[in-house]
Backbone bond lengths (Angstrom), bond angles and torsions (degrees), N, CA, C in turn:
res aa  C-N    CA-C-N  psi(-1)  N-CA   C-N-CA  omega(-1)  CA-C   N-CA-C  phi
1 X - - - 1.452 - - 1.531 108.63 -
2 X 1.320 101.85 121.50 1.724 102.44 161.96 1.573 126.88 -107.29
3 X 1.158 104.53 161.47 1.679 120.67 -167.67 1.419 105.03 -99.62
4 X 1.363 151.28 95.74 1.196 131.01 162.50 1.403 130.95 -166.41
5 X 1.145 159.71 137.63 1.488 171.63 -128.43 2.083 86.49 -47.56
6 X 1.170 112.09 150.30 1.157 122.19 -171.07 1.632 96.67 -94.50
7 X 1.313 105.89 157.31 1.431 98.63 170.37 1.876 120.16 -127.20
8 X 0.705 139.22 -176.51 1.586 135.21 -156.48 1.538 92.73 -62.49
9 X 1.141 119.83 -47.04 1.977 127.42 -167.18 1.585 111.28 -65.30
10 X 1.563 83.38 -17.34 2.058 92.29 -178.49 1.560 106.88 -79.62
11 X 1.591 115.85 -36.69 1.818 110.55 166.42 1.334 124.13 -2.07
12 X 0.702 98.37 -78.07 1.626 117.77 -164.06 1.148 120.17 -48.35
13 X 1.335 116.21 -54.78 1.367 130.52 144.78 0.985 140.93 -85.65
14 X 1.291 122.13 38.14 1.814 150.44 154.55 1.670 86.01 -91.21
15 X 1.259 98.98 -94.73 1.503 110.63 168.83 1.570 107.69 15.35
16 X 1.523 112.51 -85.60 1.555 127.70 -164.89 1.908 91.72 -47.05
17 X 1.168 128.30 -64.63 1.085 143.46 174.29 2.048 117.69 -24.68
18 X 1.521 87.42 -73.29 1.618 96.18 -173.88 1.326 76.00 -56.45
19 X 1.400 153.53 -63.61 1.883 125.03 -125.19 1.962 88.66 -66.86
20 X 1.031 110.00 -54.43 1.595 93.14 -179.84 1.314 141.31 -27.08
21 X 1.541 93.09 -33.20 1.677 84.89 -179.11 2.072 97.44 -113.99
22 X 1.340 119.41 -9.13 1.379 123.97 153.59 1.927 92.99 -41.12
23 X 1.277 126.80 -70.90 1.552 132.03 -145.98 1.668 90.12 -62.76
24 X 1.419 108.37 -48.34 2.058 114.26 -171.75 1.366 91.93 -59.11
25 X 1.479 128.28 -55.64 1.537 99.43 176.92 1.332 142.63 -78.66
26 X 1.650 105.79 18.24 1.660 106.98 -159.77 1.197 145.07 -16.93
27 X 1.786 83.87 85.83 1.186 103.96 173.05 1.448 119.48 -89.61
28 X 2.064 109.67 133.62 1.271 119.44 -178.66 1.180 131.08 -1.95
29 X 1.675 93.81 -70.42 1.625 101.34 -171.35 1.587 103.60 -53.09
30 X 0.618 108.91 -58.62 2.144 107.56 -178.17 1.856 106.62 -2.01
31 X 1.243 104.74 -53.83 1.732 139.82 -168.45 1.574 92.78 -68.99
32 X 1.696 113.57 -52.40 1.148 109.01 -176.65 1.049 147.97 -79.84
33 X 1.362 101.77 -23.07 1.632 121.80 172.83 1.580 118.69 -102.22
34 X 0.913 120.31 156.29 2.018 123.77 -175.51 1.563 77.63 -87.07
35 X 1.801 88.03 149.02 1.580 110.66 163.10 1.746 114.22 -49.10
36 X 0.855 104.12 -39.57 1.897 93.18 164.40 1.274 125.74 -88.27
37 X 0.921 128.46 -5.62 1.327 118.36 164.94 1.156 106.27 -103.94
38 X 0.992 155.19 34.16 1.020 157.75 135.27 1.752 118.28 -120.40
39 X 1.396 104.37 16.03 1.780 97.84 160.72 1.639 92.30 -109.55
40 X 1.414 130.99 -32.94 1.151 145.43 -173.96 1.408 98.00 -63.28
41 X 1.029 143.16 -38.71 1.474 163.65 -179.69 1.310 107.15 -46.51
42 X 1.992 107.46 -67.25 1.168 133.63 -162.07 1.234 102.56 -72.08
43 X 1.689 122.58 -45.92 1.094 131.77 166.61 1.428 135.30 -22.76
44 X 1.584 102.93 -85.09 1.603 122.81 151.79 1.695 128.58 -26.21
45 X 1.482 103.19 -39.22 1.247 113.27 -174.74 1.495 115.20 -77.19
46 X 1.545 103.60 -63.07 1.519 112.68 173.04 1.446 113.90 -55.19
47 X 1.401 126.04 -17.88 0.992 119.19 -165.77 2.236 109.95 -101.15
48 X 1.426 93.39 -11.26 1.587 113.83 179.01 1.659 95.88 -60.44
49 X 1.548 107.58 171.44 1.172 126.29 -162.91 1.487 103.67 -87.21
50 X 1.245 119.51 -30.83 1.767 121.17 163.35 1.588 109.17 -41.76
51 X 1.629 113.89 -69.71 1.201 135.20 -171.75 1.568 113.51 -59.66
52 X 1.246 125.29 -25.20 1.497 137.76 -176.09 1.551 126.72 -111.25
53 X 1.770 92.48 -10.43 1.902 108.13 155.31 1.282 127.31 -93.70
54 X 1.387 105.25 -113.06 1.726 104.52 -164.53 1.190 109.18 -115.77
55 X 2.076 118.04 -14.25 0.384 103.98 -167.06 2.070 123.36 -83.11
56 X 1.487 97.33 -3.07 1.424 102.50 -174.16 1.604 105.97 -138.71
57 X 1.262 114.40 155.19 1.705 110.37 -170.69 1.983 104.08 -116.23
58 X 1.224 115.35 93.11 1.295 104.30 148.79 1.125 159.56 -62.34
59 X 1.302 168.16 106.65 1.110 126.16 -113.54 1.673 94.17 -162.26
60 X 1.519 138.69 114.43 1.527 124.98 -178.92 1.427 95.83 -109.19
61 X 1.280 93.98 152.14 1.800 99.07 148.67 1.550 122.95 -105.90
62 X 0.923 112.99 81.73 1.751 127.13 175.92 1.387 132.62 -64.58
63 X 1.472 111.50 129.10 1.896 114.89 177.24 1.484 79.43 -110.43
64 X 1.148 122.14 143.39 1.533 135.12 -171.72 1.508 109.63 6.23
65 X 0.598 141.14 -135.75 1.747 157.69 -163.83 1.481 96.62 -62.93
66 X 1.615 129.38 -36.41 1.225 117.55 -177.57 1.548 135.87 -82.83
67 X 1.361 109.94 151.82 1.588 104.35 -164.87 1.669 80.93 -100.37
68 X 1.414 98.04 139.72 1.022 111.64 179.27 1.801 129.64 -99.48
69 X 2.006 77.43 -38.12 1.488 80.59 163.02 1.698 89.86 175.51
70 X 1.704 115.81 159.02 1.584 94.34 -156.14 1.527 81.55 -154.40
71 X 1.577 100.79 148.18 1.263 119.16 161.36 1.639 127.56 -112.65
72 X 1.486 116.92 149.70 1.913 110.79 -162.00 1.734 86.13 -133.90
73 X 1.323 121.97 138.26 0.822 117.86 170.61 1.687 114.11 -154.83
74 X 1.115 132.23 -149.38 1.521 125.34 -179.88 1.506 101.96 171.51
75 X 1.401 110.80 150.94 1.523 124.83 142.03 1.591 129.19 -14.56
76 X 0.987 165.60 137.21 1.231 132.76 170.26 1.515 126.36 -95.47
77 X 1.239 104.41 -13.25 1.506 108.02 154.26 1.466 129.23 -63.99
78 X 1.503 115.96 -19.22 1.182 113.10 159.67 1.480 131.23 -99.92
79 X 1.124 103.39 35.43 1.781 119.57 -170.96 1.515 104.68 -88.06
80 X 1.240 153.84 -52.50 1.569 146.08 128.19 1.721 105.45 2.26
81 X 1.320 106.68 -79.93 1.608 113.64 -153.74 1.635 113.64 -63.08
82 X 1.776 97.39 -21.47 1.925 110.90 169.15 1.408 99.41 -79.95
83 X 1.024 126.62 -50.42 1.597 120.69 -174.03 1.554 112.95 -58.77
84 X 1.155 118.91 -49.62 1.638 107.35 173.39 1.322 123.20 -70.15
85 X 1.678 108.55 -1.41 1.852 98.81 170.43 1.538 104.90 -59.49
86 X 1.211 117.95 -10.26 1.925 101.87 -159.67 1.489 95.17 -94.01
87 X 1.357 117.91 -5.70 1.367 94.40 -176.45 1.731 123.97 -96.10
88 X 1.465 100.98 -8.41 1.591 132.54 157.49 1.390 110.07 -24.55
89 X 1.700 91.78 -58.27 1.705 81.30 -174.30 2.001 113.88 -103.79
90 X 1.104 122.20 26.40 1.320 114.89 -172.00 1.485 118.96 -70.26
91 X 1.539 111.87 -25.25 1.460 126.24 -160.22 2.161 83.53 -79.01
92 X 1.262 119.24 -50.08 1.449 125.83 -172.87 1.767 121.99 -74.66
93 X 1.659 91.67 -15.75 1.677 87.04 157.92 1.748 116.87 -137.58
94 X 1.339 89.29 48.81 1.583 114.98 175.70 2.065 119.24 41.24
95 X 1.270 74.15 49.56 1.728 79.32 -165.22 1.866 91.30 -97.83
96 X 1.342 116.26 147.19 1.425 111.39 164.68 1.133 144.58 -68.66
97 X 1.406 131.61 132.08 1.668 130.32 -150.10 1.982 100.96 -60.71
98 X 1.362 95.68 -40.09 1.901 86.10 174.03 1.734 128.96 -77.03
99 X 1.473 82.24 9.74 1.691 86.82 -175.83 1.728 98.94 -68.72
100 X 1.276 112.77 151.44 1.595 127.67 -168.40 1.973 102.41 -129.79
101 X 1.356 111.47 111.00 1.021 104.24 178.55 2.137 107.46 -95.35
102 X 1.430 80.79 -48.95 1.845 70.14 159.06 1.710 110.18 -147.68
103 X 1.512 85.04 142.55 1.956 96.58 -174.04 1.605 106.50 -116.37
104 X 1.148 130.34 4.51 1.230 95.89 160.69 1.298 106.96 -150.70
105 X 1.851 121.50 144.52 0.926 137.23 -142.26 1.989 102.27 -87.12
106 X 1.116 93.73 143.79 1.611 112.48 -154.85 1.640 135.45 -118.83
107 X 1.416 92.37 -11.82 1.672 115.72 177.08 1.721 100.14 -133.89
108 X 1.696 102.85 138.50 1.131 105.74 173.08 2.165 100.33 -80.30
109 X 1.123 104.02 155.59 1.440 110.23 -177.68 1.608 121.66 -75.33
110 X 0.982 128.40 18.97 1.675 124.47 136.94 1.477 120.46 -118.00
111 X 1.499 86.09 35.64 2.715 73.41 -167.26 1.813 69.11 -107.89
112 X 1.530 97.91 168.71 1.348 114.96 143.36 1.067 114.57 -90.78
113 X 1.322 126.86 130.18 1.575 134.21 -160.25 1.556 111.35 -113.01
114 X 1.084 113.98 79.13 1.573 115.99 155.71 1.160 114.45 -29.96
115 X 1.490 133.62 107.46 1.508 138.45 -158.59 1.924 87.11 -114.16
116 X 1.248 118.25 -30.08 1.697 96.89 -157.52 1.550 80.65 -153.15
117 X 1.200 126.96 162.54 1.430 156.04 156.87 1.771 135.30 -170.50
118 X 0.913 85.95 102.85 1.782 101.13 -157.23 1.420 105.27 -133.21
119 X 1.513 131.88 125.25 1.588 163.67 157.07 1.206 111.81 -83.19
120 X 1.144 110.89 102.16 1.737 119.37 154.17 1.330 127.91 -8.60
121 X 1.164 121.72 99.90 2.032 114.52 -174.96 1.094 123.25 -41.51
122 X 1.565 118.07 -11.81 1.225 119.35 -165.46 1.658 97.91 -115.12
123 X 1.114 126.48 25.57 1.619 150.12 168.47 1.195 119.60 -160.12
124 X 1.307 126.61 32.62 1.669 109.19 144.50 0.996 108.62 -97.15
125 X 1.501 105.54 170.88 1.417 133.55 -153.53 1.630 119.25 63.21
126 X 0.981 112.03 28.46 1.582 124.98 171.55 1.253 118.58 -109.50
127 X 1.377 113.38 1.20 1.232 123.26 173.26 1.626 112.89 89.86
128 X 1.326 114.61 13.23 1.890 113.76 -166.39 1.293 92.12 -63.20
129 X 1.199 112.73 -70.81 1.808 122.66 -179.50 1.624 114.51 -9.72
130 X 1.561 112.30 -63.87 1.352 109.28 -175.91 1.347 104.31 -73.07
131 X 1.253 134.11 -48.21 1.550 124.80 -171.94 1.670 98.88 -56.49
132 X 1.044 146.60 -63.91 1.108 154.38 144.28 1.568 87.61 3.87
133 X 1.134 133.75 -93.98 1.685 140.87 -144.16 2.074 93.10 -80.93
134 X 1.362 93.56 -19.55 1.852 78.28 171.28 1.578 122.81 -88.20
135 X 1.348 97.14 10.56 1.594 106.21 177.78 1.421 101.17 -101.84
136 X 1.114 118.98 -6.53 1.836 125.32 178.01 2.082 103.73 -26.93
137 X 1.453 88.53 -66.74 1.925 107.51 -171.76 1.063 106.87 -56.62
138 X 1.546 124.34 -33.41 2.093 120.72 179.69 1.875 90.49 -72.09
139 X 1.231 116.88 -49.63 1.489 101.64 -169.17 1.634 125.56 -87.34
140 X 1.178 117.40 6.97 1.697 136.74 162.21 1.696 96.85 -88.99
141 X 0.999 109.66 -31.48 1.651 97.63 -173.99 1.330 100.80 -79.20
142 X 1.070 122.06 -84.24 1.949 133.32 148.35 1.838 93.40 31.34
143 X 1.135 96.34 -79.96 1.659 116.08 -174.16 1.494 127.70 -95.85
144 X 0.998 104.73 -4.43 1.729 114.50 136.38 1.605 100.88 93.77
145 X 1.310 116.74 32.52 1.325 137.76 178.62 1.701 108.34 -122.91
146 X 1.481 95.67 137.51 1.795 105.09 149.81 1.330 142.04 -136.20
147 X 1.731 96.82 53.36 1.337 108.30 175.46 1.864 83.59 -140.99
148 X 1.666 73.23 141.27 1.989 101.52 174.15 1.644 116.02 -126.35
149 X 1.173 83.07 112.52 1.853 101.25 177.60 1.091 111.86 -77.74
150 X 1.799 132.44 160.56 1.506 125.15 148.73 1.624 90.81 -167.19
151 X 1.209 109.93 140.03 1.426 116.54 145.02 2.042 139.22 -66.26
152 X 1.309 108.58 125.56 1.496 101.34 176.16 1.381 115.62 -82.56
153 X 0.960 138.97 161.44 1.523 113.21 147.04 1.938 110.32 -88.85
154 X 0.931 130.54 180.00 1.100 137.06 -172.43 1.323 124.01 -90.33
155 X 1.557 106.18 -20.41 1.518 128.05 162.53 1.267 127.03 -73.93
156 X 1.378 121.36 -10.26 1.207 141.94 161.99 0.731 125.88 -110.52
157 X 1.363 124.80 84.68 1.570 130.31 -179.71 1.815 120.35 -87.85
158 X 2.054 91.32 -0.68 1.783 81.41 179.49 1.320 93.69 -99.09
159 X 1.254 119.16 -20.27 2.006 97.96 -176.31 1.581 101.33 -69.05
160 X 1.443 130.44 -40.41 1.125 138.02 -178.09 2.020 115.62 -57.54
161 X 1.386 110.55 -17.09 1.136 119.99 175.52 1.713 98.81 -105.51
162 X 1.230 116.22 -32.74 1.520 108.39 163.81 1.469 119.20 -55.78
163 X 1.709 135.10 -50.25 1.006 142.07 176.04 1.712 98.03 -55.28
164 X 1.371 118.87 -57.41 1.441 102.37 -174.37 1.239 99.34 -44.48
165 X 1.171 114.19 -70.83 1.975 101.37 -149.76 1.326 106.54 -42.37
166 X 1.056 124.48 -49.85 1.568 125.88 -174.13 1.839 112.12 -63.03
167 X 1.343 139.61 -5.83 1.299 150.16 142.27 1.283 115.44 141.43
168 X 1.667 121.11 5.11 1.217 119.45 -161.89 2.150 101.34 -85.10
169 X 1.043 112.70 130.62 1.713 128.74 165.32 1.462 100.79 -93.29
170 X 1.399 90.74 148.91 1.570 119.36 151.17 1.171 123.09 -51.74
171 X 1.221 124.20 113.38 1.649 131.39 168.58 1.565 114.35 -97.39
172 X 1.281 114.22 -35.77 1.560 107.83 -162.98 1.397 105.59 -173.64
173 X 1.462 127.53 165.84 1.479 128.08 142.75 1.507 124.14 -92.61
174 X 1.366 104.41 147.38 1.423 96.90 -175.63 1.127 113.39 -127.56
175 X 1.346 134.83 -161.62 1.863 124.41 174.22 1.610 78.37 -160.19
176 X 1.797 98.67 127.49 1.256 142.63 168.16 1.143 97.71 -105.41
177 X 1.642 112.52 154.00 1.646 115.54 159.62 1.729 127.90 -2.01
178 X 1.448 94.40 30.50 1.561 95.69 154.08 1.523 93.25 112.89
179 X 0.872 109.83 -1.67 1.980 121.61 -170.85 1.337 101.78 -111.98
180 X 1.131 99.58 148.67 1.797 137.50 -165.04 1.948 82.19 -108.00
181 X 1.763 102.94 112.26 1.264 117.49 -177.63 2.124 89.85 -132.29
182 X 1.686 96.10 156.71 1.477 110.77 171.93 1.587 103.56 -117.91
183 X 1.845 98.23 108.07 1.564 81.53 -172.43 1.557 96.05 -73.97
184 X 1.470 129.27 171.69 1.372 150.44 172.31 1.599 115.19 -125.33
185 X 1.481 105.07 147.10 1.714 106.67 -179.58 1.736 79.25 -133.60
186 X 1.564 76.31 171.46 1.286 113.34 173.84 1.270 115.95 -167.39
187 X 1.787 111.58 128.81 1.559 100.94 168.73 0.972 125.94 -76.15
188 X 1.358 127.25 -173.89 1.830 111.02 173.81 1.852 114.79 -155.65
């Protein structure tokens, strides 16, 4: 298994991935958009020049061709300027201009902000997750930071005891799309 920046062919199956934890946070749009337009969505976006530069870090863990399980994260000052790539394409896959894929802001602006981390059902407990979170320090360095953000949700208290072991503390509570989240830091 390798660890490393996703590449355009990995989409697709990021995609399958983020909707999982899109559904744990049910968020609106989910309701609002058809399952294709909104994988087509995810598609386009991750695959734009924001999502495939500096400004955002993809990241799979791969056994040949397969994503095994992948982490997306960013700067947090650039968390605004990633969120409005999705609306670029709404007019071209007929989605509505007030549709909101995310409304409220989620990384303080110097952490690298672990936005998503999600393992294939048919590979957890293999440990992807932590190798995944032990690459945290290659991608804070990358971007010239050593503090790592992420939100828990509160319903999960084993990923939230997973992040501890690996060094991340409690900083705060926060409210996501209507959810009671524990943001977490970590230096690095």
């Amino acid at each position: 298994m390798q660890i490393q920046t996703a590449q355009i062919k990995d989409v697709p199956q990021i995609i399958t991935l983020v909707k999982v934890i899109l559904e744990e946070m049910e968020l609106p749009a989910l309701h609002e958009l058809s399952d294709e337009q909104l994988t087509k969505l995810f598609e386009k976006t991750f695959s734009s020049p924001e999502y495939q530069g500096d400004l955002a870090n993809l990241i799979v863990a791969k056994d040949q061709d397969e994503v095994l399980g992948m982490m997306f994260g960013y700067i947090g000052k650039n968390e605004q300027q990633l969120f409005d790539v999705f609306s670029r394409y709404y007019t071209e896959l007929g989605i509505p201009e007030k549709t909101v894929i995310f409304s409220d802001r989620e990384a303080d602006a110097n952490e690298w902000y672990l936005n998503t981390l999600c393992v294939d059902a048919h590979h957890r407990g293999e440990g992807i997750g932590t190798q995944l979170l032990n690459y945290l320090p290659t991608v804070a360095k990358q971007v010239h930071t050593n503090e790592v953000g992420l939100l828990v949700d509160f319903k999960n208290p084993q990923a939230e005891k997973l992040y501890q072991r690996i060094g991340f503390k409690k900083d705060r509570v926060q409210i996501v799309a209507g959810h009671n989240y524990n943001h977490l830091k970590m230096t690095v």
